[in-house]
TIROTOR-290416 format. One record per residue (C-alpha): residue in three letters; z, x, y; residue number from 1. Coordinates in pm, whole numbers. Each point is the difference from the previous one (the first is absolute). Layout:
# residues N
+-----+--------+--------+--------+-----+
:   r :     up :   east :  north :   k :
+-----+--------+--------+--------+-----+
: Ala :      Z :      X :      Y : NUM :
...
+-----+--------+--------+--------+-----+
***
This chain:
# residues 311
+-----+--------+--------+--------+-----+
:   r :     up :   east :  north :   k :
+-----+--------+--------+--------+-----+
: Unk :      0 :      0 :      0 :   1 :
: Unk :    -67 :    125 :    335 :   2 :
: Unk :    274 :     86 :    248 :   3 :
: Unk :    -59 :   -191 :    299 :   4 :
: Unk :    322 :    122 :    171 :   5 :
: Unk :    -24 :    142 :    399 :   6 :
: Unk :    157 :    276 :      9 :   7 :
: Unk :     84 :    100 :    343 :   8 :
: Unk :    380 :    111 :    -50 :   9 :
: Unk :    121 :    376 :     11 :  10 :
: Unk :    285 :    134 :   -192 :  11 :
: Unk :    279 :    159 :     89 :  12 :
: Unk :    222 :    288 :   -134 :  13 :
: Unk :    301 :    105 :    211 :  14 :
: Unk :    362 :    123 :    -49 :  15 :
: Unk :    221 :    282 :    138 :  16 :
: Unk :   -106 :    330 :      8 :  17 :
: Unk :    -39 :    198 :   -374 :  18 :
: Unk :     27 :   -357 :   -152 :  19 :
: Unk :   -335 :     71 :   -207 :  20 :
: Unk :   -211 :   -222 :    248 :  21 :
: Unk :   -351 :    269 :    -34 :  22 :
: Unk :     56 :     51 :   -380 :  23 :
: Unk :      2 :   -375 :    -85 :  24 :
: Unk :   -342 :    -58 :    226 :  25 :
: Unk :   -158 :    303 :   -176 :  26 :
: Unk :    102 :   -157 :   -327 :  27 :
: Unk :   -151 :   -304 :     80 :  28 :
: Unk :   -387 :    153 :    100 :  29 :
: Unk :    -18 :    131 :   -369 :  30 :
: Unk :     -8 :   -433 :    -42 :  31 :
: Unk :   -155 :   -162 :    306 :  32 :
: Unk :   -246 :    112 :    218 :  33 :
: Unk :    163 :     98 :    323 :  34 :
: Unk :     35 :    180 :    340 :  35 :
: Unk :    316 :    113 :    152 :  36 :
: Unk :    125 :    -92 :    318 :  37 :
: Unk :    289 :    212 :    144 :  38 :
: Unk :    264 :   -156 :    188 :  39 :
: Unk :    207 :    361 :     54 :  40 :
: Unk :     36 :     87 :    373 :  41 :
: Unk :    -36 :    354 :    -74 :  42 :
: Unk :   -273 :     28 :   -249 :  43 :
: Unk :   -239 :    -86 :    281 :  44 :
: Unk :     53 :    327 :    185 :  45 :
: Unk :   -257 :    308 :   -150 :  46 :
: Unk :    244 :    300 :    -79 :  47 :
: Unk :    288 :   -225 :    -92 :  48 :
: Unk :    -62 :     42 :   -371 :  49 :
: Unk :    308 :    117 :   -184 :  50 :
: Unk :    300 :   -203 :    179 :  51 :
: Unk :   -215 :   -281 :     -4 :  52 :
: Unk :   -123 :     -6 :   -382 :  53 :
: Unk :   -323 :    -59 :     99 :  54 :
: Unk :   -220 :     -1 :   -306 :  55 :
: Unk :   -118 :    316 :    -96 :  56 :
: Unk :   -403 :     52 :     58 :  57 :
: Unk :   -101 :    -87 :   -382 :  58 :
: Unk :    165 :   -350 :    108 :  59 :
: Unk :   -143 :    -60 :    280 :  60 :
: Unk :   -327 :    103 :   -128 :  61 :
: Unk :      2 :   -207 :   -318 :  62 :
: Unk :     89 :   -298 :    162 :  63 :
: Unk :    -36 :   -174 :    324 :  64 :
: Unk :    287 :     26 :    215 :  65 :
: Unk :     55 :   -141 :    380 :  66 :
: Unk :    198 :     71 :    296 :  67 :
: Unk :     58 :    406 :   -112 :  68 :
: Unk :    -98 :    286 :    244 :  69 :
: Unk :   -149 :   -177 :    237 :  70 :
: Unk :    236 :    132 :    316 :  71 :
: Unk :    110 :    292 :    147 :  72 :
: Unk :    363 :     -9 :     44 :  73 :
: Unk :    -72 :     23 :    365 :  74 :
: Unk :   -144 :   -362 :    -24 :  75 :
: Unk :    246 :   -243 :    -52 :  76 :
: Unk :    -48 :   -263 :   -293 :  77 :
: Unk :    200 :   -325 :     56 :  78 :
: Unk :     35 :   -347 :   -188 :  79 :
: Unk :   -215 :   -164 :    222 :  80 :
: Unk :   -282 :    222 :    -70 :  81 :
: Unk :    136 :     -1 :   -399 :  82 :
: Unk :    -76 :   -381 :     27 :  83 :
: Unk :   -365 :     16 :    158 :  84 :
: Unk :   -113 :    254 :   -220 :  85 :
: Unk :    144 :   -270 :   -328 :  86 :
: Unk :   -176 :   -261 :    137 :  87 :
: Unk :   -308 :    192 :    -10 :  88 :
: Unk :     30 :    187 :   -334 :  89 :
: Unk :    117 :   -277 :   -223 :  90 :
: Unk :   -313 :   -208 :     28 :  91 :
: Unk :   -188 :    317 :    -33 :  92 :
: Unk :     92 :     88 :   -297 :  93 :
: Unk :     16 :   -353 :   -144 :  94 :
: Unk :   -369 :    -16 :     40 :  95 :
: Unk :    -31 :    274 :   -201 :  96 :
: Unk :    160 :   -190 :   -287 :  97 :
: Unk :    330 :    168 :     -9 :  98 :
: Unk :    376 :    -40 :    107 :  99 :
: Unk :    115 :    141 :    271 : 100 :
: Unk :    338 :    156 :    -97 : 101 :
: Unk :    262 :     51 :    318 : 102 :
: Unk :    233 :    295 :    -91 : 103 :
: Unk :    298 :    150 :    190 : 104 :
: Unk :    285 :    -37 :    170 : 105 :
: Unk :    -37 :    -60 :    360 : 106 :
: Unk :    237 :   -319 :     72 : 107 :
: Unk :   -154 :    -44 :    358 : 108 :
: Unk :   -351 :     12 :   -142 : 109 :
: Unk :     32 :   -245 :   -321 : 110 :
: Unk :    178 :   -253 :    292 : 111 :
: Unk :   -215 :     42 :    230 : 112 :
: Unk :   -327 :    -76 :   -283 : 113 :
: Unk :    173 :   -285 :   -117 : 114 :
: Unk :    186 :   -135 :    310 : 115 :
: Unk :   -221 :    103 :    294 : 116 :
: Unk :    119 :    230 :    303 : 117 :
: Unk :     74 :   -157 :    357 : 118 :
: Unk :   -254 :     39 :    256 : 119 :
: Unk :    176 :    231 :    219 : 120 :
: Unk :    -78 :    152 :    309 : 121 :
: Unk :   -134 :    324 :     82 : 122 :
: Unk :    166 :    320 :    134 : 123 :
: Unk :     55 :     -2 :    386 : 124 :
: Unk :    105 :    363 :     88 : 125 :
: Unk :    170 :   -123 :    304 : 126 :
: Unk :    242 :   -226 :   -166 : 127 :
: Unk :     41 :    322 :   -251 : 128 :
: Unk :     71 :    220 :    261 : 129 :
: Unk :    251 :   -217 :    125 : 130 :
: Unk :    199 :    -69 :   -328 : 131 :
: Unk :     -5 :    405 :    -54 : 132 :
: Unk :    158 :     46 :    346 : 133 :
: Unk :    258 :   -221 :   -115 : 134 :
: Unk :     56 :    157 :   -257 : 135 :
: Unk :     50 :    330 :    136 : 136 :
: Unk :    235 :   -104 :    308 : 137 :
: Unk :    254 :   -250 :   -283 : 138 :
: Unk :   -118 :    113 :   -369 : 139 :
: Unk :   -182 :   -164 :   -280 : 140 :
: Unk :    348 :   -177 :   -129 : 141 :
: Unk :     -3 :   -198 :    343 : 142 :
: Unk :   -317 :   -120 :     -9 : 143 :
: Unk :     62 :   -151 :   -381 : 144 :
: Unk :    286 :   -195 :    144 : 145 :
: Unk :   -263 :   -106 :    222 : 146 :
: Unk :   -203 :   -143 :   -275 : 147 :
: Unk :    288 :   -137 :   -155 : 148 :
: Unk :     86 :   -219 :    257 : 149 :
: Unk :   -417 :   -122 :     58 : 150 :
: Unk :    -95 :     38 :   -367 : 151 :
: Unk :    315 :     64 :   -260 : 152 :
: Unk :   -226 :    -82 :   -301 : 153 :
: Unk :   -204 :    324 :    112 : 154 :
: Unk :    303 :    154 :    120 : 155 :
: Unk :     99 :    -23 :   -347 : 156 :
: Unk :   -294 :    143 :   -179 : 157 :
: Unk :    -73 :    265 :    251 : 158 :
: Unk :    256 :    320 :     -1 : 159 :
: Unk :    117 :    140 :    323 : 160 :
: Unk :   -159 :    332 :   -154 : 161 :
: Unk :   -363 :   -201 :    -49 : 162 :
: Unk :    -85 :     68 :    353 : 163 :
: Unk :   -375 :    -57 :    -37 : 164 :
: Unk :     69 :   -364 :   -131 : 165 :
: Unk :    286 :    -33 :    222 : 166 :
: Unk :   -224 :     75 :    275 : 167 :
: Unk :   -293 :   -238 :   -133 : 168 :
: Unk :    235 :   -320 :      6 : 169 :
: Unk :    138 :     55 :    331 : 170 :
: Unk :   -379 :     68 :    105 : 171 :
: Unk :   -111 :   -323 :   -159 : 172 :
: Unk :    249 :   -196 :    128 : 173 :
: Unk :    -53 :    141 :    388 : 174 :
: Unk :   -368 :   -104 :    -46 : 175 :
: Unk :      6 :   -272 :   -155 : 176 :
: Unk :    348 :   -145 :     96 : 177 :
: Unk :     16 :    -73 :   -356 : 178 :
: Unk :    194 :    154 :   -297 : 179 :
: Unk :   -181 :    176 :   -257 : 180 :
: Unk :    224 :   -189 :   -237 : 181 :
: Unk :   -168 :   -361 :    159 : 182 :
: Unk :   -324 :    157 :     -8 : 183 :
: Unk :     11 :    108 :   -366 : 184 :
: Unk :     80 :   -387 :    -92 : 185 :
: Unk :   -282 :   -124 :    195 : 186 :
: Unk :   -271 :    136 :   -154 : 187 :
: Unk :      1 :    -15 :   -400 : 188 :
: Unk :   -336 :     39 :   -126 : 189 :
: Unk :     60 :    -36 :   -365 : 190 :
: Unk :   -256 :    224 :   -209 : 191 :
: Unk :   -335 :   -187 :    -69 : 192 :
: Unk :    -32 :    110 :   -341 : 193 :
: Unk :    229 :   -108 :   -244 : 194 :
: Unk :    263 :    307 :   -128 : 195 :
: Unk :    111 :     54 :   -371 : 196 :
: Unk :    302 :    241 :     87 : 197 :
: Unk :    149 :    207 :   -266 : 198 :
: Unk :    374 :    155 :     84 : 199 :
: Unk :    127 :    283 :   -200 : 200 :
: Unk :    394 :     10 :     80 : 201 :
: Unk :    197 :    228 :   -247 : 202 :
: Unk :    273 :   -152 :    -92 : 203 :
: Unk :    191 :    373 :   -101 : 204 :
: Unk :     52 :    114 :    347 : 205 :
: Unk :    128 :    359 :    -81 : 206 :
: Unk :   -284 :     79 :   -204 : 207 :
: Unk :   -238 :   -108 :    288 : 208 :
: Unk :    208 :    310 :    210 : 209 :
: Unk :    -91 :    206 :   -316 : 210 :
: Unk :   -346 :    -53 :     65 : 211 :
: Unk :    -12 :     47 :    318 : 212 :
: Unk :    215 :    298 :    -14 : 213 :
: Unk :   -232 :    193 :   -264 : 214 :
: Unk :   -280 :   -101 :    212 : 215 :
: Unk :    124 :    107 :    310 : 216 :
: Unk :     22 :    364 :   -168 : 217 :
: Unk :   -344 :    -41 :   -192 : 218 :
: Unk :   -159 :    -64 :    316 : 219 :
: Unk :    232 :    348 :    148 : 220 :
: Unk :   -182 :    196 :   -285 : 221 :
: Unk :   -338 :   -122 :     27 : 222 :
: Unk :     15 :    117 :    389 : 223 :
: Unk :    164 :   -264 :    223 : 224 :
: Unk :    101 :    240 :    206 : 225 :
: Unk :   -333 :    179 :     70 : 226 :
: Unk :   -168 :   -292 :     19 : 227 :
: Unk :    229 :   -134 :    299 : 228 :
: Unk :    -37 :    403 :    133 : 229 :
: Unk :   -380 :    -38 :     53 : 230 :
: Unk :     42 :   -344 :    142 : 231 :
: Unk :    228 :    148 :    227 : 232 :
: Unk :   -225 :    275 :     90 : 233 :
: Unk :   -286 :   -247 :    109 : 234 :
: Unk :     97 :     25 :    416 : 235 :
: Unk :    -72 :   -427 :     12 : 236 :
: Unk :    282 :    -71 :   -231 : 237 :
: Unk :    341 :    -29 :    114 : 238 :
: Unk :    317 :    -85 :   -154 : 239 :
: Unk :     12 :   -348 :    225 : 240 :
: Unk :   -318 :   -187 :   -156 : 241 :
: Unk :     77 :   -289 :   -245 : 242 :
: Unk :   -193 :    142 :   -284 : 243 :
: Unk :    266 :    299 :      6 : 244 :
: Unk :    296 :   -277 :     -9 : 245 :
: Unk :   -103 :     13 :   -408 : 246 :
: Unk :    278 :     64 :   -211 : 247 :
: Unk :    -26 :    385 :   -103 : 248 :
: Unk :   -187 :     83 :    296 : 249 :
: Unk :    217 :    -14 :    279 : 250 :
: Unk :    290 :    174 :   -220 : 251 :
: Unk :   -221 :    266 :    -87 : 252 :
: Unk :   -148 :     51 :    389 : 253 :
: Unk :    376 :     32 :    128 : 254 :
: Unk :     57 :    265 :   -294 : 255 :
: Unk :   -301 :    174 :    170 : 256 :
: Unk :    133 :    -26 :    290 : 257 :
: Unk :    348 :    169 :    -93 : 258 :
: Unk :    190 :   -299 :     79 : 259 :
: Unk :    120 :    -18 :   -407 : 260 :
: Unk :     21 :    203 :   -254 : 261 :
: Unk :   -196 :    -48 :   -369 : 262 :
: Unk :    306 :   -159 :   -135 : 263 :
: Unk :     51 :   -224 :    226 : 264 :
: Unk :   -389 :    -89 :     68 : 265 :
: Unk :     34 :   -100 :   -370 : 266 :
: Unk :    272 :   -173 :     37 : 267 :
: Unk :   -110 :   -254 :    303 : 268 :
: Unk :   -337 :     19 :   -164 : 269 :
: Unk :    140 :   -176 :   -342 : 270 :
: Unk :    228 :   -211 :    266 : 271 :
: Unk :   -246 :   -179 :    212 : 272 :
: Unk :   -258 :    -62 :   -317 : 273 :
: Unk :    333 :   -211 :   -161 : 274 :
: Unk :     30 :   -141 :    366 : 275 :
: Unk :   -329 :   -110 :    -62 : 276 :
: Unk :     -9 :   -158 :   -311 : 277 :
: Unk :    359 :   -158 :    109 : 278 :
: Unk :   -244 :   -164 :    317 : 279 :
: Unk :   -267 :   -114 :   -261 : 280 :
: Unk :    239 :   -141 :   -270 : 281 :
: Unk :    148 :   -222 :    327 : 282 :
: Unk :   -374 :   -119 :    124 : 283 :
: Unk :    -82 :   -110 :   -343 : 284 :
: Unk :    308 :   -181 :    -55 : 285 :
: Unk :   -113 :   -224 :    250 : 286 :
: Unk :   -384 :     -8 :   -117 : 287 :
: Unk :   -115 :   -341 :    -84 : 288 :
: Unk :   -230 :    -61 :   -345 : 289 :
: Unk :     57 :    343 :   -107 : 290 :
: Unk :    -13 :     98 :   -365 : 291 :
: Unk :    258 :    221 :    -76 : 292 :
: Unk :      0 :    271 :   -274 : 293 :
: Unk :    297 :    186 :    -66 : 294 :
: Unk :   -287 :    289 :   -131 : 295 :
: Unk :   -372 :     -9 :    -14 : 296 :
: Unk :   -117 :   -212 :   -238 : 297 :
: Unk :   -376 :     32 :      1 : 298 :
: Unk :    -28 :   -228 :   -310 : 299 :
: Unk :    207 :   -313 :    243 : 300 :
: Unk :   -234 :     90 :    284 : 301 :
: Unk :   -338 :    -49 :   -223 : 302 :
: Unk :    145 :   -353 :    -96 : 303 :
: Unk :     55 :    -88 :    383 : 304 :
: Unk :   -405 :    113 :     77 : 305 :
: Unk :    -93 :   -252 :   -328 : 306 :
: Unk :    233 :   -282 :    103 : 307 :
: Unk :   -106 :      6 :    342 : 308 :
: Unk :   -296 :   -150 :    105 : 309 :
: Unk :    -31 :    170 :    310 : 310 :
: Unk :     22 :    341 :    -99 : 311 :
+-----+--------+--------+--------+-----+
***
């Protein structure tokens, strides 16, 4: 009998960081006919290859993979361009006859695909200028109780430390005379192709630190550390640019630096990568029609593409 289903829908494969999220999706094009769509933050910077686990070349050659290397970490990559670039992909590679296979771990990006982003306005350097003045003559901490008294939902998200988004929802809100909170609710563009999203969430959470302990120091003795030296070496790149706010990398670049020591870089290294998974564990939580798997189960995940007609 002939299958007469429309498949339009895109699967996706997420779960905190070293939860097995690129080994299930390369387990599942030895069955279906796919292409690889990452949803990593980092993996779309060129040079960022080890901290990142960006496929290795054979990978990437063998099969078709999205959304890697195609920045310089001088260019900044954000959700809203993460979402654009889906909505143009995905029906790409559906008229190719395969399924389009979302993998990573980027929070903001998955909400953003499946919720929409707020139409927010653009930078005025005047209104920066201002806030930075501000922040010079009465600190950083003052200007968060600032936004906690105009916006305490932000207020709550955003860290008196997060000065570049603490300085982005004051900004909105002097434009706009609107909270970025208010804005965000306003404009919820659900995703218009419908998502099959797969959650891996370990349910042994000090074997997850294992992991991501022994592959903090693989990643050390593969050459972390000269690959964030010749990064470093490139004049454009600086320690300040959000693709160098990557777990790994900025622990490494203030080692570098000769602000730590190699203990201790390993040390906060291993730290913020748990701090991570800690952040991705809560988002999920949360995540509505999400199929959790304590550990990949590529067998469960072939069942879901045969019972679903849209996939």
């Amino acid at each position: 009998m002939a299958d007469n289903r429309v498949r339009e829908g895109a699967l996706v494969i997420t779960g905190p960081t070293a939860s097995g999220k690129s080994a299930l999706a390369l387990g599942l094009a030895e069955y279906i006919d796919i292409e690889i769509i990452s949803a990593d933050s980092a993996q779309v910077y060129r040079g960022m290859d080890i901290g990142t686990a960006k496929p290795n070349p054979h990978v990437l050659a063998s099969l078709p993979h999205h959304l890697v290397d195609i920045r310089d970490p001088v260019e900044p990559y954000s959700a809203a361009d993460f979402r654009h670039d889906l909505l143009d992909i995905v029906p790409q590679i559906r008229s190719r006859g395969r399924l389009p296979v979302i993998v990573g771990g980027s929070m903001l990006y998955l909400k953003a695909l499946k919720n929409g982003l707020a139409e927010l306005p653009g930078a005025d350097p005047s209104i920066r200028e201002s806030i930075n003045e501000d922040a010079a003559a009465r600190g950083w901490s003052a200007l968060h109780e600032d936004l906690q008294v105009i916006d305490p939902e932000a207020a709550e998200r955003i860290k008196p430390s997060d000065t570049q988004r603490l300085q982005r929802a004051l900004e909105v809100y002097r434009i706009t005379g609107i909270t970025l909170t208010e804005l965000h609710l306003r404009s919820m563009a659900p995703c218009p192709f419908p998502l099959t999203e797969v959650g891996l969430l370990p349910t042994d959470r000090s074997k997850l630190h294992q992991v991501i302990q022994d592959r903090f120091m693989e990643m050390l003795d593969f050459g972390l550390i000269e690959e964030v030296a010749t990064l470093k070496s490139n004049s454009e790149n600086h320690k300040g640019l959000p693709a160098f706010r990557a777990v790994g990398y900025r622990q490494i670049w203030s080692y570098l630096d000769g602000e730590v020591d190699y203990d201790t870089m390993i040390e906060t290294g291993i730290a913020a990568t748990r701090q991570l998974a800690k952040r991705q564990f809560t988002w999920l939580r949360s995540w509505q029609d999400l199929v959790i798997q304590s550990r990949p189960n590529l067998a469960e995940v072939l069942k879901i593409l045969d019972d679903d007609p849209r996939l």
